[in-house]
N, C-alpha and C positions, 0 to 999 in steps of 0.2 A: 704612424706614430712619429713624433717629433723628435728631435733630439739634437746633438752636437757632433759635428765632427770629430770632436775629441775624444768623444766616450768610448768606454769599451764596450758597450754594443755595435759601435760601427767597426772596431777595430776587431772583433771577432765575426760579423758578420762580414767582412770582405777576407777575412782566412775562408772561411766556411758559411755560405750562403742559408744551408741549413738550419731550420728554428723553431722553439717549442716555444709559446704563449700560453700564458694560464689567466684566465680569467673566473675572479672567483668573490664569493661573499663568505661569510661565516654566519654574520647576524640575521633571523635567530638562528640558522642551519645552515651550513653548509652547501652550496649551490656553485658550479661554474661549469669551464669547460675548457679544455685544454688544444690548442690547435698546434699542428703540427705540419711545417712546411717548409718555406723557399721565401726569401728575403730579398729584395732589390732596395739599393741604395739610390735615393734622388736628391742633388744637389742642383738642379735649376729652377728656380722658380718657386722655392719654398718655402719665402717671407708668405704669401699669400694663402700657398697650403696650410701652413700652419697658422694663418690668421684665422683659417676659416675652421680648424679643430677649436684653437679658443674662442668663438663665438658661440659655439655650446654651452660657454661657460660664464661667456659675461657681454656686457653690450659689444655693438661691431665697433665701435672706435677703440673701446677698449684691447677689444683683440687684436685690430693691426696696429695700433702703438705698443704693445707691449710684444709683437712678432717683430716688427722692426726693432724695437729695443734690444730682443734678447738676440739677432743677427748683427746687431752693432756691437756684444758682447764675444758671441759665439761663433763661427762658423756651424748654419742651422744644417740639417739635413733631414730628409723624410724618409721612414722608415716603410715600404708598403711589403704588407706580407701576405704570399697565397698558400691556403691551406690545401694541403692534400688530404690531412684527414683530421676528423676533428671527436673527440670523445667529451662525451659530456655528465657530469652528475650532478644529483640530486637528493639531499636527506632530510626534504621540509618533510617527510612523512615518518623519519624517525630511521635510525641507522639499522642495516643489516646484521642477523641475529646468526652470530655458525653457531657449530654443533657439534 
């Protein structure tokens, strides 16, 4: 994950490297999964890291002008997270019924 130096995800993830991720949808049902881990902060070389997240998203020039761009604004940093454990849900088939 990308981000700024500034943020306070960096500035709580170097108090406490420890970290919950929720990835998720709602539309139409609810679906994701929540990962649960250990966080490293990477500040070399992460105009190109992150050039290469926004090429997911738009052509390649576009994504290293706009990584360059946002480290001529920012101090960038990359966020890379390893899950220990990961739980996952699913209610495309309709939510659990108690009793």
């Amino acid at each position: 994950m990308g981000t700024q130096k500034k943020s306070r995800k960096v500035r709580n993830i170097t108090r406490d490297p420890r970290v919950t991720v929720l990835f998720d949808t709602i539309t139409p049902r609810p679906i994701g999964a929540v990962l649960h881990g250990t966080a490293e902060l990477e500040v070399d070389g992460v105009v190109g890291k992150r050039a290469a997240i926004f090429r997911r998203y738009m052509p390649d020039d576009d994504a290293a002008s706009f990584a360059r761009n946002l480290a001529d604004a920012w101090e960038p940093v990359v966020i890379r997270m390893r899950p220990d454990r990961v739980v996952t849900y699913d209610y495309r088939k309709g939510f659990p019924v108690s009793r």
